[in-house]
N, C-alpha and C positions, 0 to 999 in steps of 0.2 A: 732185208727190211720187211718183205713181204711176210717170210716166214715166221720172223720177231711178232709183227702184228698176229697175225692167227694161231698163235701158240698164247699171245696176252689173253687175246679173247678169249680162245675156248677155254679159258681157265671161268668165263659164265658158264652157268648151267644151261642157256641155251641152247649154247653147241653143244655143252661135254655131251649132254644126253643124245644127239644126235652122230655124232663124229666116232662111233666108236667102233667101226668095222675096217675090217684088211684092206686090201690095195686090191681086191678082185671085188669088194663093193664100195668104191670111192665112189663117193655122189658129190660128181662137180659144185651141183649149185650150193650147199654147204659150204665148201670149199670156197667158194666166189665168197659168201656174204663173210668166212673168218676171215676175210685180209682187210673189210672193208675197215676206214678210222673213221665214219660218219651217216647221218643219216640218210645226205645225197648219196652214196656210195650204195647202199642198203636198196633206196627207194629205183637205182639203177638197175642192179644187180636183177630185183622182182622185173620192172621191165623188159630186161632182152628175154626173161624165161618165165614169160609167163603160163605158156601150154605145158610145161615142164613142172609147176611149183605142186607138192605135193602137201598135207595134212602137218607135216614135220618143218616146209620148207615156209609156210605161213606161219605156223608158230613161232619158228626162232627168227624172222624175220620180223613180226611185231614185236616179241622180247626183245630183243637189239634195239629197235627206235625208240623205247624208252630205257632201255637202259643206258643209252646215249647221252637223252633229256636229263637224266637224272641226276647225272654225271657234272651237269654244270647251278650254277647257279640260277634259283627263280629268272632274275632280270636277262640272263640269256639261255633261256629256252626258247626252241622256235619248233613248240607243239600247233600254233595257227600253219606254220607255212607246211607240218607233216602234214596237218588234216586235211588240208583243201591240195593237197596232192595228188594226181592222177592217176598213180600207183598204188598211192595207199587207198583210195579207191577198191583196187582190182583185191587188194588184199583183205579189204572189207567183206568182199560180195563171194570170195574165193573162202574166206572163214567160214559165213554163217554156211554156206554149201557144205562144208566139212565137217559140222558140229558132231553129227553122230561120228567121225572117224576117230573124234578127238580122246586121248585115254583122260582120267580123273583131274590128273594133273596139270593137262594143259589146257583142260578146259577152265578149269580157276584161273590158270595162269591168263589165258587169252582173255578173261572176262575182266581181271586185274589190270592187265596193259589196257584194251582200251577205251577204261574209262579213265585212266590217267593222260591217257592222250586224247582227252577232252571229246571225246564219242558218245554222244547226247543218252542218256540215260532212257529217252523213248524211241532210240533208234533200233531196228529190226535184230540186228546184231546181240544189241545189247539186252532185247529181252529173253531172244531163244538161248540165251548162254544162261543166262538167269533161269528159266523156266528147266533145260536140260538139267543142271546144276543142283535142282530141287530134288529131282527123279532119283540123281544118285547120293543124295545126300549121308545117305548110312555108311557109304562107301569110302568116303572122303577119309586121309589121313588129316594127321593134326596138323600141319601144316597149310594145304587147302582150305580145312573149314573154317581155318581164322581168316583164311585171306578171302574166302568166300562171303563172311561176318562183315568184314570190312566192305567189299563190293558192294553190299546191299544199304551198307551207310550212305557209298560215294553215290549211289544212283537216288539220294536224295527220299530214300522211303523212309526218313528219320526225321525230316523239316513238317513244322505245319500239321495242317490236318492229313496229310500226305502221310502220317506213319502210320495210318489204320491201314494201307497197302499191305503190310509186313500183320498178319494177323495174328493173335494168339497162338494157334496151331502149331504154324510154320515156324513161329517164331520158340515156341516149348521143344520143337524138334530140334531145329537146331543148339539149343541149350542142351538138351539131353544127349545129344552127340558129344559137343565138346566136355560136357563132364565128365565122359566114360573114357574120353580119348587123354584128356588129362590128367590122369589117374596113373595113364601107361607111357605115356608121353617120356622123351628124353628133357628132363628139366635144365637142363642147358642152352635149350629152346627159348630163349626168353620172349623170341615177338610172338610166339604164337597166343600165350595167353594175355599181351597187352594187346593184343588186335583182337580180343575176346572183349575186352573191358572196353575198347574204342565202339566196341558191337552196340555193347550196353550202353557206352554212354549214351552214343549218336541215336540208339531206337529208346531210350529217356528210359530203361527197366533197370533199375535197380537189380537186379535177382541176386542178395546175399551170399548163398551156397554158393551160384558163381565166381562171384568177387572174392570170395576169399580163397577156395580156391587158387585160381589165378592167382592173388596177392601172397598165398604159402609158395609158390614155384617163383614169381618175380621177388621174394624176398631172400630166397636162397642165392637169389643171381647179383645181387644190388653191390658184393664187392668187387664184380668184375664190368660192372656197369659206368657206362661215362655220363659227363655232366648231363649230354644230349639226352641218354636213355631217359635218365631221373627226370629232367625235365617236365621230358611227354609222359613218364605216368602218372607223376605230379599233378600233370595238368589234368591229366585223364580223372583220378581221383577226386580232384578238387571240383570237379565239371559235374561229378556225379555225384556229390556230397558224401562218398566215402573215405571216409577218416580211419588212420592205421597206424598207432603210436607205435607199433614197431616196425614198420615200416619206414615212419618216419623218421625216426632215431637213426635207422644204420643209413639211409637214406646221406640224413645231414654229415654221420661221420666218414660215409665216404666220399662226400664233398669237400669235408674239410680236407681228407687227403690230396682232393685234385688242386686245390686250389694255389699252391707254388708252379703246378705244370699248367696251369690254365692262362696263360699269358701272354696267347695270341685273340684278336677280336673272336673271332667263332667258336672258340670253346669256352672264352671267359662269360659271352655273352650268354653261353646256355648254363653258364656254372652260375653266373647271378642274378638268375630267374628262381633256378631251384632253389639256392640258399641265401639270397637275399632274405627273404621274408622270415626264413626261422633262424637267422644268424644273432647271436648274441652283438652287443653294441661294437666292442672291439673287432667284432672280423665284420661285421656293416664297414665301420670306419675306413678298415683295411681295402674292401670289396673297391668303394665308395673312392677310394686314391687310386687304386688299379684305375676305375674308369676313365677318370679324370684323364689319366697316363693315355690310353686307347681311344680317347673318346674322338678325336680327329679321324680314327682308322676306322669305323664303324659304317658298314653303308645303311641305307636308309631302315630297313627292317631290323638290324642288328640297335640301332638308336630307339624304335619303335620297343622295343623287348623292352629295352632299359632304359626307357621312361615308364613307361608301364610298371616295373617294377622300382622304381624309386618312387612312383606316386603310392604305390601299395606298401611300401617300408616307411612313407610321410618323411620321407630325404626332408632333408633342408639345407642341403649345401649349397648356395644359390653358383657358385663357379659350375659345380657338376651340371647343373642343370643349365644353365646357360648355354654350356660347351652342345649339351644332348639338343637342345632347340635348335641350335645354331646347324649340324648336322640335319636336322630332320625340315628347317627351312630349306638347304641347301636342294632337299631331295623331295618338295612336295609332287615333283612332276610323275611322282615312278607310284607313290600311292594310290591302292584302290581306295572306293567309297569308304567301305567297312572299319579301313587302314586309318584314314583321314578322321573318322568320327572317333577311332579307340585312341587317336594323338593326341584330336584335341582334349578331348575328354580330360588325361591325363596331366598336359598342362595348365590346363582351370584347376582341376585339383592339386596341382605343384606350385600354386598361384605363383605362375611364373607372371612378369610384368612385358608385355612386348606388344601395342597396339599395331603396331604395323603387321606380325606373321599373324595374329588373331586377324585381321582385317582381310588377310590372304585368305585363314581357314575357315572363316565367315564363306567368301563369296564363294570358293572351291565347294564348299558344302552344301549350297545353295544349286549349284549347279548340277552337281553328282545327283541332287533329291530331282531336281526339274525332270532328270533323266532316267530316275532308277524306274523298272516296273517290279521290282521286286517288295512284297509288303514288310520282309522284315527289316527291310535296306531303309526304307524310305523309314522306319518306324526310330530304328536306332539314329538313322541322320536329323532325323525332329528334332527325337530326344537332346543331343547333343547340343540341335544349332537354339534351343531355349536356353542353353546352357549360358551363351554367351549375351553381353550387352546388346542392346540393338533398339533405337529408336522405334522403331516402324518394321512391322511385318510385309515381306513378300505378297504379293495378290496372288504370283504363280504357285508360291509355296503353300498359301494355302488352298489353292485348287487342287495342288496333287495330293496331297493330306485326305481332302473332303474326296476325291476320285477312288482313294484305294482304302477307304474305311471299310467299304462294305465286304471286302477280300478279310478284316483284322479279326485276329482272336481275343477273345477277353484281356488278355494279358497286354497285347500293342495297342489296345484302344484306350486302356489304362495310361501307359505309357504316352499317347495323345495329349490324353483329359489333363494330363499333369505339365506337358510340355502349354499347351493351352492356355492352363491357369496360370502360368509365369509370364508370357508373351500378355495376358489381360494385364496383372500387374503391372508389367512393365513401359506399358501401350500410355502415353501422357496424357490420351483422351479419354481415361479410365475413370479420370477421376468426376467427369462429369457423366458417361455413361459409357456402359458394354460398349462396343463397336460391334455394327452389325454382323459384320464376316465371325467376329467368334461367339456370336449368338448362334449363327448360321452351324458355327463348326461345331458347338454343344451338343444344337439338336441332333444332329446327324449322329455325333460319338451316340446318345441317351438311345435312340433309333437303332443300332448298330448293335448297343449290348443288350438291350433286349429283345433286339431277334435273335442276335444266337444262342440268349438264356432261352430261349421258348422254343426254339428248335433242335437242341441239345437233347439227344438221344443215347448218349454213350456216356458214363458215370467215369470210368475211366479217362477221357480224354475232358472233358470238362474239367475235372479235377487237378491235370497237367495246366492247364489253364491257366486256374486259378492259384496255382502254385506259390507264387509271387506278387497276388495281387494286393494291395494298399492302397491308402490316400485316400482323399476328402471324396472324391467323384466316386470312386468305385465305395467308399460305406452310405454314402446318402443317394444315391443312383440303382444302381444295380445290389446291395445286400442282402434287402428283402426278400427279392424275387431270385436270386441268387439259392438262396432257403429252399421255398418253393419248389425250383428246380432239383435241387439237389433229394427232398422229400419223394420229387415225382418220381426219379431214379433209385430209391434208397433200396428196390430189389434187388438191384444191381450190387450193394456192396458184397462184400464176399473179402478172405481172408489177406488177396495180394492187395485190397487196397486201404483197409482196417486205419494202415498206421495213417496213411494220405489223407482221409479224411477226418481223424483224429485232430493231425496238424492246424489241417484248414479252419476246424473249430475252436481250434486252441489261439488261432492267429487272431482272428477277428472277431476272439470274448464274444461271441452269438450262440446265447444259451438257446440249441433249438433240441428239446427234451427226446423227441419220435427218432431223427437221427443217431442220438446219443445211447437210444435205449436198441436201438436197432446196431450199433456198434459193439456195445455189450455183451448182447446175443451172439453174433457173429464169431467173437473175440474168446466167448467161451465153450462156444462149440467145436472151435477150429485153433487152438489155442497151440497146439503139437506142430501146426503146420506154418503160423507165424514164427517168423524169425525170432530167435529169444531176444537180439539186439532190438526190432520193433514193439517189443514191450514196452520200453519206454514214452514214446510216442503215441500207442494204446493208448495207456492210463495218462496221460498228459490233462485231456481237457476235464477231465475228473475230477482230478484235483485242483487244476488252477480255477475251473468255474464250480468249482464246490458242490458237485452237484452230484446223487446216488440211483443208481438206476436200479432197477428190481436186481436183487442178488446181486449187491454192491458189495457183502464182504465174498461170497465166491470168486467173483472179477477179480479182486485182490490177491486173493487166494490164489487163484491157478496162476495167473502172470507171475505171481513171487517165487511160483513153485517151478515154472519153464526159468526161470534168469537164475537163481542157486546153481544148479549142475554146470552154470558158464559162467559165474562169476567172474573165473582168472582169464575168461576170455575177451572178456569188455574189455574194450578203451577205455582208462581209465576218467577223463574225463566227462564220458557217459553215463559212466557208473556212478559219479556225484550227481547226475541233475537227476538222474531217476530216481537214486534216493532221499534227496530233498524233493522231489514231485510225490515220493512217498510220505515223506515228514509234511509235507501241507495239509496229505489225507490222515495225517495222524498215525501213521503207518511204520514201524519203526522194526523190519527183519532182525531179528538178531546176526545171521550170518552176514548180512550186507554190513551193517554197524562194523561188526568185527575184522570185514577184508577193508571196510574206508580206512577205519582208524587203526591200520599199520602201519609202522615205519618203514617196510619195504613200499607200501602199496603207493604213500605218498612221497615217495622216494621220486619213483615213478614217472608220478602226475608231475611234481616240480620238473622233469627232465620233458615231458610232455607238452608242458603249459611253455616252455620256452620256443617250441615248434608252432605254435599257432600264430594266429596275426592277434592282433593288442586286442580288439574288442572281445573277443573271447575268450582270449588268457585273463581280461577282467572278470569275465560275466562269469566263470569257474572259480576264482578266486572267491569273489560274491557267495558264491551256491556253496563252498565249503565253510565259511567261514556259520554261513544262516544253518547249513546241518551240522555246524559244530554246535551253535547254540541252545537249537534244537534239541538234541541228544543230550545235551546237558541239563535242558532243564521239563524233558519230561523221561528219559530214560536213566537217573539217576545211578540206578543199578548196574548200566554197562561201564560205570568207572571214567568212561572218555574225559581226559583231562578239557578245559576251555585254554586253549593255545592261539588266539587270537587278539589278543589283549592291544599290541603293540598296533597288529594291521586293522584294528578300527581305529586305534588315536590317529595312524596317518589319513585313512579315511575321513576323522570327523574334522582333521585341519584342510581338509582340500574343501569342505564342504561351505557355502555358501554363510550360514545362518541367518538369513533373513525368513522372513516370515509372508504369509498373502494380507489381502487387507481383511479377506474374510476373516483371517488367525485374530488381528488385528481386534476388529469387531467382537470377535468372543470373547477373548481377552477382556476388554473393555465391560462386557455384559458379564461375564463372572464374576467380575471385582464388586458391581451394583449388587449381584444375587448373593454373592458369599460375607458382606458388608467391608470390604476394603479390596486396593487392587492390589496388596502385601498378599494377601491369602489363594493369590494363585498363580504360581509357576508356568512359565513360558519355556519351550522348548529344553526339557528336561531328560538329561542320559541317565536311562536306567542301569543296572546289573544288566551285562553282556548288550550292552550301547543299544538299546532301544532309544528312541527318539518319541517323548512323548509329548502329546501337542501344550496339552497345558496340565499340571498336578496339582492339585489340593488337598488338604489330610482335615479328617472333621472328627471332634473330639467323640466319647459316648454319648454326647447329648445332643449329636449331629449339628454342632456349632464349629463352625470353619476355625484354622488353628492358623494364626497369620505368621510367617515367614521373616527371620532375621532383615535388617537392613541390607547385612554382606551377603547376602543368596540373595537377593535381589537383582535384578533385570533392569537395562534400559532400552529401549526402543526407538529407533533415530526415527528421522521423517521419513528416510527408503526401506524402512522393515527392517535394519536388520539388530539381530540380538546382542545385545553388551552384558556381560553378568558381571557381578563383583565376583568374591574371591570363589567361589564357589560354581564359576563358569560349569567348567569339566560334570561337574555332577558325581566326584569322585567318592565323597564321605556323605552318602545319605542321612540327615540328620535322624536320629531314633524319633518314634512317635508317642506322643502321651501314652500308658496303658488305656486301653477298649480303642484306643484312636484307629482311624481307617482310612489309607490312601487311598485316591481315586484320580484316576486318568481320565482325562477328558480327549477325547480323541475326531481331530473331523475329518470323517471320510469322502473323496471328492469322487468326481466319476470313475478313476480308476481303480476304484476298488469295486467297481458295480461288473454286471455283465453287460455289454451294449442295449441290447436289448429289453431291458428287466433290471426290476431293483433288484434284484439277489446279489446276495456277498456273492464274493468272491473269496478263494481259499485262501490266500494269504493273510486279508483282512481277519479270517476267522483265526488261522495260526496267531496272530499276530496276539488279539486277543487272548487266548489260552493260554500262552508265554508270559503276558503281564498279569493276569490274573495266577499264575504261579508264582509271580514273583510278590505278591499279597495283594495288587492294586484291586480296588471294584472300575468295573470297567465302564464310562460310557463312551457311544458311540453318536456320532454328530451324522448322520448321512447329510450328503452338501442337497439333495431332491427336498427335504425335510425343513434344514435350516432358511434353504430359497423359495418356498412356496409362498403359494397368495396366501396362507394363513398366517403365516409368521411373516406380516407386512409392516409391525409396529413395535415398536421400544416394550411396551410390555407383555406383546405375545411373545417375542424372542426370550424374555426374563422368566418369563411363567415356563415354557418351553425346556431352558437350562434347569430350572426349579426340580422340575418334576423329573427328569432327565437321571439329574446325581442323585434326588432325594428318593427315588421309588426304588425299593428292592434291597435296601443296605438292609445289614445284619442288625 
């Protein structure tokens, strides 16, 4: 039995690498650790020989105690009882002694083990491996320096302001390694370049070149890949916001292969994480009865998975989810903080019905925060526990809140302000005033974010920050100053971070011109060295905030001239927003024109758009259908058929038709200025489903031309629009000859830029499109129609008067 064992074993590489000499150099203690079945056996073994343990006899002896750990499941590992071990000790103080003996390999590997066996990331051990490990960096196979990439995740220099540890430098180097190593690399290797991409996630750098890279060698690997593999790089990807239609495509078909053989809890669970969310309805369905069948056999994490992915697929089989709650009540004892906050979260969004396990995950959550000293623990358990119903806030809960604010970044202070604003809400003594404690907790958030807008020195990590930030506090709070900051730093930008701050301007419509022009510059001098896919994001706030920076057509220019040569390289559903982000600048490639409107190319996107989650398979749908229109109706010359016809009529029945009271009011005031309320048209579909607010047609002697009884409108008391037979807007009646349409158009603050009256680009498209299609255009700005000037029945009339009447032909 002895020999059975040490023959299993050394089939790890801990022994083999060790084990491989004659019977005139047998090394006992070797020997001793291959028969051991356990970690006490192991942690023995080092005891009786300890003056004995040699460089080789430390290594394979901590490789064995996690390879042990590994071997079992989360819930029964017992990495607490190896650590605080009296021998693992000796093997601690007996490593870092041995570091210079250690060859390439075992020094990753020993840097690997023990930080999995939970060995403090600031312990002595764990820096000089790290530090050694830098020295030989160039040396490293491709195996080491992904797992080396990874070490530097686990030891935490990727959380917080904590990733400015890991500096550009160090950090270009190791990139420039793995790219050379990957080139030569056996591509059958598949973890090495997803513990590259786990690199990048967890140090938050995007680096392109890398990523695809990696993603050409992990795609070649994806049909010998199981559910598990797909899973994690899935998740990898989707962590990092990079998106890979053919990745994802063979991805889901060799999902779908697994999916007859997936039909024990642990592989089905990682099989309907992956393709849950890109499954077509029928294999949902299918996914969705498998569970149901397993859902008894699932332990508490394996329930946790799939919930989380039923909440992200918007299940609504109330059995399935029932069955999942029922399991993850069973098992709230075994959840960490993190666990507890990602369940509930999950069942508020599955609006599951259970006051009782909510009343559980309430007080569990409250407890875990009383105790956490961690800021992003405590930040995400906030979040959450606003989530939920609740009379009356904690005194405790909001002391730890107010205690670890001054520790939060932009982003969890955000996250705060908005948990805050719900608990005010919710608070019954709201309705007669604030309660002290969240006036108290205001100030402090208002105090919090602008000290570290004002001590914000790093353009780069401010900008991760801000990544994600929204909502009412963070635009009327911090925006401003936000600017400011960002101006103070604007030397700071340079070409890796071009697109980032494009974004951020594009996010929060804040037309700040010096940045923009200062982007511009950057973008066209460094234009070879940006990613051709960050082109798009480039030119984003350009054109959505309509705005031209010195050498606005060059900008254009170069960007359109780096995305050509990769056209068939884009995602395809990249490649539409960037050319509707072109079509708002009025910008219309001919070769982009010509690869959209393919039948292969959209072949494609449809097989694409079925991989994505719902809000984005819409918002693609949306951008093709506005750059079909577009192309149609100012590129006449490219031929592009309009093949949307059908998916605006489904579009304009889902849609509402009511009207604001503002509409309401014009309405009412047009029919006095035009001499009847026949002579102006409410909510009018033009040619290619424009939506105009109100139309009027005025003969050559600019006398308004009044409207049949059946094209006529009713207007309930709730707004909304009734037409007679000529609802749809399908047969435009002809106009008198000289006669002249005009659209009356009111634009509200979302066509403005936050900051500033300035249009915005779409309003301006918008316009251009109707004026193509014969209308005179006017434009209602809502700053204009609401001022103290137009406070009375006849400034508003005189206002409309001069509005239509100034500028006709």
């Amino acid at each position: 039995m002895s020999m059975f064992r040490l023959r299993a074993v050394t089939g790890s590489r801990y022994l083999r690498r060790f084990l491989h000499g004659g019977a005139a150099n047998r090394d006992h203690v070797l020997e001793q650790l291959g028969i051991c079945s356990g970690e006490d056996q192991v942690l023995e073994v080092v005891g009786k020989n300890k003056a004995k343990l040699t460089v080789n006899h430390v290594g394979c002896a901590i490789g064995m105690l996690w390879h042990f750990q590994k071997e079992k499941p989360q819930m029964l590992r017992t990495v607490e009882f190896i650590k605080s071990h009296p021998e693992f000790l000796t093997l601690r103080v007996l490593a870092e002694n041995k570091i210079e003996l250690m060859d390439d390999v075992m020094l990753v590997d020993m840097l690997y083990n023990v930080l999995r066996l939970n060995v403090e990331p600031s312990d002595s051990l764990a820096q000089q491996l790290v530090s050694e490990a830098w020295l030989r960096l160039y040396r490293f196979p491709m195996a080491s320096l992904s797992k080396f990439a990874v070490c530097l995740s686990d030891q935490h220099l990727h959380t917080g302001n904590v990733s400015s540890l890991v500096s550009p430098h160090l950090r270009d180097k190791l990139i420039n390694k793995a790219d050379h190593l990957l080139d030569t690399m056996d591509p059958s290797h598949y973890n090495n370049p997803r513990r590259m991409v786990q690199f990048l996630r967890n140090i938050k750098y995007s680096y392109r070149p890398l990523l695809e890279k990696c993603n050409h060698i992990l795609l070649r690997n994806v049909p010998h890949l199981n559910a598990e593999n797909i899973s994690i790089i899935m998740g990898l990807y989707q962590s990092i916001q990079f998106n890979n239609c053919d990745f994802c495509l063979a991805a889901k078909q060799r999902l779908m292969e697994l999916v007859d053989s997936s039909a024990d809890p642990f592989s089905f669970t990682k099989l309907f994480v992956a393709l849950g969310p890109m499954a077509g309805e029928d294999t949902k369905e299918r996914l969705e009865s498998t569970a149901l069948l397993l859902a008894e056999d699932f332990n508490a994490h394996q329930a946790l998975a799939v919930a989380e992915t039923l909440e992200e697929i918007q299940c609504r089989n109330l059995n399935l989810i029932q069955k999942i709650a029922s399991v993850v009540h069973k098992n709230l004892h075994v959840y960490k903080p993190m666990e507890i906050a990602r369940i509930t979260q999950a069942l508020i969004l599955l609006h599951y019905q259970s006051p009782e396990l909510f009343t559980k995950l309430r007080n569990i959550l409250v407890q875990f925060l009383l105790n956490s000293v961690y800021p992003y623990e405590v930040t995400m358990l906030t979040r959450v526990l606003s989530m939920l119903p609740s009379p009356r806030l904690d005194e405790g809960v909001v002391s730890r809140v107010e205690a670890v604010l001054p520790q939060c970044n932009l982003n969890d202070l955000n996250t705060f302000a908005m948990a805050v604003a719900k608990w005010v809400r919710n608070d019954p003594s709201y309705r007669h005033s604030t309660p002290s404690k969240y006036v108290r907790l205001l100030q402090t958030l208002n105090r919090c974010g602008h000290e570290r807008l004002r001590k914000a020195d790093r353009l780069d990590l401010m900008l991760e920050e801000l990544k994600y930030m929204s909502g009412e506090w963070f635009e009327e709070m911090l925006l401003e100053e936000t600017m400011v900051t960002l101006q103070r730093l604007e030397d700071q930008i340079s070409w890796t971070n071009v697109p980032e701050m494009a974004l951020f301007l594009t996010r929060t419509n804040h037309l700040c011109t010096p940045l923009m022009d200062r982007i511009a510059s950057v973008a066209m001098e460094n234009i070879n060295k940006i990613h051709y896919s960050a082109t798009y994001a480039t030119l984003l706030p350009f054109a959505v905030l309509n705005y031209d920076p010195p050498g606005v057509d060059e900008l254009f220019d170069i960007c359109i001239q780096r995305v050509i040569p990769h056209i068939s390289s884009f995602d395809p559903h990249l490649l539409v927003l960037l050319a509707y982000a072109l079509a708002v600048a009025d910008c219309f490639p001919e070769d982009l024109v010509r690869e959209i409107f393919n039948v292969n190319f959209l072949a494609k996107l449809d097989s694409q758009l079925e991989t994505l989650p719902d809000a984005l398979n819409k918002r693609i749908r949306l951008r093709l259908m506005e750059l079909n229109r577009a192309v149609c109706l100012e590129c006449p010359e490219s031929q592009v058929p309009w093949f949307h016809e059908r998916y605006c009529l489904q579009l304009q029945k889902k849609r509402n038709g009511s009207i604001s009271p503002v509409q309401q009011q014009i309405h009412k005031m047009l029919g006095e200025v035009l001499g009847g309320i026949n002579c102006a048209r409410v909510a009018l579909l033009t040619t290619y489903f424009y939506t105009v607010d109100f139309e009027c047609v005025l003969d050559r002697h600019h006398q308004a031309v009044a409207y049949s009884e059946q094209s006529q409108l009713q207007i309930s008391e709730d707004g909304k629009v009734r037409w007679g037979s000529d609802s749809v807007g399908k047969d435009r009646s002809e106009v008198p000859p000289g006669a002249q349409r005009v659209a009356v158009d009111f634009l509200d603050s979302k066509s403005f830029c936050k900051n500033s009256r300035h249009m915005k680009g779409e309003a301006m498209m918008r316009k251009r499109h109707l004026e193509i299609l014969g209308y005179h255009v006017v434009q209602i700005p809502h700053f204009e129609w609401n001022s103290m000037e137009l406070s009375t029945q006849d400034a508003w009339k005189e206002y409309l008067r001069k509005k239509i009447f100034t500028g006709l032909p």
